[in-house]
C-alpha positions as CSV (number, residue, x, y, z in Angstrom):
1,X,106.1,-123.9,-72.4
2,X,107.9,-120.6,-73.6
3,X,110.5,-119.1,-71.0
4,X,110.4,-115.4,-71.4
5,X,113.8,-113.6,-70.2
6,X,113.2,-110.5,-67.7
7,X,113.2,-106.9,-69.7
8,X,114.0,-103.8,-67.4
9,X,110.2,-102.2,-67.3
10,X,109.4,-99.1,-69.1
11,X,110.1,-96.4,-66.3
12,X,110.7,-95.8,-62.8
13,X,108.1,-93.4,-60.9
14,X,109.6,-93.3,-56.9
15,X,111.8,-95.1,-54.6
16,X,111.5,-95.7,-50.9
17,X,114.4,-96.8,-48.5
18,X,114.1,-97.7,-44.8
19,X,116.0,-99.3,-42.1
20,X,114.2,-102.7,-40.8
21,X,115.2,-102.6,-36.9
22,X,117.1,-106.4,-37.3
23,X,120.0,-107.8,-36.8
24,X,121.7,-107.5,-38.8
25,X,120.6,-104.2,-40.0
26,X,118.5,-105.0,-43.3
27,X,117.9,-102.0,-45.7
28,X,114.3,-102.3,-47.6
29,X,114.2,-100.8,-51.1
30,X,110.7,-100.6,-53.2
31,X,110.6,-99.3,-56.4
32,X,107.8,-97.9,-58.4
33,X,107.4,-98.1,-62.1
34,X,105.2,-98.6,-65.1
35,X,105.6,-100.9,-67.9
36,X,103.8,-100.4,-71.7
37,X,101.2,-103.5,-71.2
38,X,99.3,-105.3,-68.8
39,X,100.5,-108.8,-67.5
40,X,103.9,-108.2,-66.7
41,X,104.7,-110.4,-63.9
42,X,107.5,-111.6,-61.5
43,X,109.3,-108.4,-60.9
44,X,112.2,-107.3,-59.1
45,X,115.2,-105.1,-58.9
46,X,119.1,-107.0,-59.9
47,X,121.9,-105.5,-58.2
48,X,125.0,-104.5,-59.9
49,X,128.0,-106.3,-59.0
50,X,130.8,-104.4,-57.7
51,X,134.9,-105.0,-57.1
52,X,134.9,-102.3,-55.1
53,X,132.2,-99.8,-53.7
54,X,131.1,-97.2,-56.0
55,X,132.6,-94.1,-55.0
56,X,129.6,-92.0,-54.4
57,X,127.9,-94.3,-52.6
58,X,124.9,-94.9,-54.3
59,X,124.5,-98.7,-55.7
60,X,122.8,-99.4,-58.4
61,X,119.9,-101.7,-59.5
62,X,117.8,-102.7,-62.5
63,X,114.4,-102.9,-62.5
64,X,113.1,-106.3,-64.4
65,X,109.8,-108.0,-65.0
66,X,108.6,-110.6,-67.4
67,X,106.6,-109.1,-70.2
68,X,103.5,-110.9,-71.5
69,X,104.0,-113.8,-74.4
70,X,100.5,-113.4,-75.5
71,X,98.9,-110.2,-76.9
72,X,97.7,-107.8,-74.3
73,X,96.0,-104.5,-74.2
74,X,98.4,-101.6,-74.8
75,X,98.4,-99.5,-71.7
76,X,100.9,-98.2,-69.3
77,X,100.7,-100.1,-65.9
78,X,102.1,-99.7,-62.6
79,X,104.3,-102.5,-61.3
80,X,106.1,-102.6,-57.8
81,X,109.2,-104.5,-56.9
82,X,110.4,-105.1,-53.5
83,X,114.3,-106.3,-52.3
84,X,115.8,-106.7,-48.7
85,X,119.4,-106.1,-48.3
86,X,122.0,-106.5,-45.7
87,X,123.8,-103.2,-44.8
88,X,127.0,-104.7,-42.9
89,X,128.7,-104.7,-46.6
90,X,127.5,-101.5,-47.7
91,X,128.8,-99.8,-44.9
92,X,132.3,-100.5,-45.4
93,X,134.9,-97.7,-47.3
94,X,132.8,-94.7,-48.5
95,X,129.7,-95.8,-46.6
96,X,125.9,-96.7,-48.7
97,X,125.0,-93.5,-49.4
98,X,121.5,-94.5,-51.6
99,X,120.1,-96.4,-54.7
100,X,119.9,-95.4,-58.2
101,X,116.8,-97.6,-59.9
102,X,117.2,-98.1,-63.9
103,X,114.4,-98.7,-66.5
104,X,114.3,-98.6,-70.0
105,X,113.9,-94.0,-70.3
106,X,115.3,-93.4,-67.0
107,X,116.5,-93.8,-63.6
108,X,115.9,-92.7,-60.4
109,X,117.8,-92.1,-57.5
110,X,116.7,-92.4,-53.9
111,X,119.2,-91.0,-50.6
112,X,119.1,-92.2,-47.1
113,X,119.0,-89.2,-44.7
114,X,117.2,-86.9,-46.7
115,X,115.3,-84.7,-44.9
116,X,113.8,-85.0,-41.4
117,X,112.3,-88.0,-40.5
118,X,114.4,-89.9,-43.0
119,X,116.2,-92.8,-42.0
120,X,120.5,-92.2,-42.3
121,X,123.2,-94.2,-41.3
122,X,126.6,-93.0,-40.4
123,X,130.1,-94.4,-39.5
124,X,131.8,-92.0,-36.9
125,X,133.1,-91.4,-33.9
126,X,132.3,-90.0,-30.8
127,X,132.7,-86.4,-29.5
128,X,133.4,-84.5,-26.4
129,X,131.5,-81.1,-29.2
130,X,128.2,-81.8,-28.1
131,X,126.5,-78.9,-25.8
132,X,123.5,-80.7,-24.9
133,X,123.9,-84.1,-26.5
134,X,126.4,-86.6,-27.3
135,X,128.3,-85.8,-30.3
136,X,129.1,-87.8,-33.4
137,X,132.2,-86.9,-35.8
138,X,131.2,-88.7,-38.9
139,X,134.1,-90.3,-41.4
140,X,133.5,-87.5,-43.9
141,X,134.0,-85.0,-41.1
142,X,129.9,-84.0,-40.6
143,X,128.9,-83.2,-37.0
144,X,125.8,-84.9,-35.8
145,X,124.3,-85.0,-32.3
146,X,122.5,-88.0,-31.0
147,X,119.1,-88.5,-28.9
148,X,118.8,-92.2,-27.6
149,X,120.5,-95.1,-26.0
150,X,123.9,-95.3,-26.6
151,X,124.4,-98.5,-25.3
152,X,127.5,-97.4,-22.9
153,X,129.3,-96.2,-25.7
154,X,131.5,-93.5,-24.8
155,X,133.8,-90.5,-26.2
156,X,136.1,-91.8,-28.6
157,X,134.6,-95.1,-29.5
158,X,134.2,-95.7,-33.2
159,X,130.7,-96.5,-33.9
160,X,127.8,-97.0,-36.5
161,X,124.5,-95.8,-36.0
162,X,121.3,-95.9,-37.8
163,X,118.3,-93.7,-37.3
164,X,115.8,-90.4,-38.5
165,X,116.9,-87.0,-38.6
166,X,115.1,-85.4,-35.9
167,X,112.5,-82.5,-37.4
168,X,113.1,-80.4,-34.0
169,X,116.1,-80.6,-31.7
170,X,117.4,-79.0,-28.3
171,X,121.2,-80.3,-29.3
172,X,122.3,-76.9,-30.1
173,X,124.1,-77.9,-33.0
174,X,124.9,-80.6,-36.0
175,X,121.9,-82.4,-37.3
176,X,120.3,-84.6,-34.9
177,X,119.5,-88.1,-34.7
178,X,117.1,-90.3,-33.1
179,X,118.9,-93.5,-32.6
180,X,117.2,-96.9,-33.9
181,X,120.3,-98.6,-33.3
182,X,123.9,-98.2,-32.1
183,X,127.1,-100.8,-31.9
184,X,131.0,-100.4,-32.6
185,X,131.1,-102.3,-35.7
186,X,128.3,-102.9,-38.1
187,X,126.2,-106.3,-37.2
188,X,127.5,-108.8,-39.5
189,X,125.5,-110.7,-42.0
C-alpha cells in the first residue's frame, strides 16, 4: 500500500466563518477550493502554529488533500474542507480577527463582522454612551450598541460577546449587535 503525503490543493475559491451557539464558543470555518484532478480525497485545513497571536488577527491555515496515486482525468475539481475551532484562545491579546486560507496560486482571506448579518465577536466593556441601547467600548476603542440579553451584566463590567451586526437599528449610534451570547470572560475550552 502506497501512503501519499497531503499537498495544499490547487486554489482557494471562498471562505465561510460562523459562530456555533456552544459552550464553549466553537468557530466553524469551510473552505472552498479546486484541485487539477479528480480523486483527491481526505481534505482539510492545518493550522499554523503560533508563540504568540498574530498581530492582525487573522490566523492562518493550509488547505491539504491527498492527490490520486493512479492516473486520473485532468480536470479542475471542487473540493470542500470543513474545521471546528475553539474561540476561548483566539480571543485573547489582539482578539481573532479572521482566517487567511492558502493553496498552491493563492490565498484567501475571510473577516468575522463583515457586513450586516455577519457574525463578530468583540472583547469590551460596558458603557453608560448608549442613547437607546446598552453600550459597548471595545478594546480597540470602537463603539457598539447591543440588542439582547445581557445576562445582568451591567455598566463597567468587562465582557465578551458574540453576535450579527444588525442590518437596521433604533440604537442611535455605533454599530449594532444582536447578542448570540454574552459572559465576562470567554467560555473556556
Amino acid at each position: 500500500m502506497i501512503t501519499v503525503a497531503k499537498k495544499k490543493i490547487l486554489e482557494v475559491r471562498n471562505v465561510k466563518l460562523s459562530i456555533l451557539e456552544s459552550l464553549p464558543l466553537q468557530l466553524s470555518i469551510t473552505a472552498f477550493g479546486s484541485v487539477p484532478t479528480t480523486r483527491w480525497e481526505d481534505a482539510e485545513l492545518i493550522p499554523y502554529v503560533y508563540i504568540q497571536p498574530p498581530p492582525d488577527g487573522i490566523y492562518d491555515y493550509d488547505f491539504v488533500a491527498k492527490p490520486p496515486t493512479q492516473t486520473v482525468p485532468q480536470v479542475i475539481t471542487p473540493i470542500v474542507a470543513n474545521r471546528l475551532e475553539p474561540l476561548p484562545d483566539s480571543l485573547e491579546g489582539v482578539g481573532f480577527k479572521g482566517v487567511r486560507i492558502h493553496a498552491s496560486l493563492n490565498s484567501k482571506v475571510a473577516l468575522l463582522g463583515q457586513g450586516s448579518g455577519q457574525t463578530i465577536v468583540v472583547k469590551g466593556i460596558l458603557t453608560d454612551e448608549g442613547i437607546e441601547c446598552q453600550a459597548l467600548r471595545s478594546e480597540t476603542n470602537e463603539l457598539y450598541t447591543l440588542v439582547g440579553d445581557l445576562k445582568g451584566l451591567q455598566v463597567g463590567d468587562k465582557v465578551c460577546v458574540a453576535g450579527t451586526i444588525a442590518e437596521f437599528s433604533f440604537c442611535q449610534q455605533g454599530q449594532t449587535i444582536v447578542i448570540s451570547w454574552i459572559g465576562k470572560y470567554p467560555p473556556k475550552a
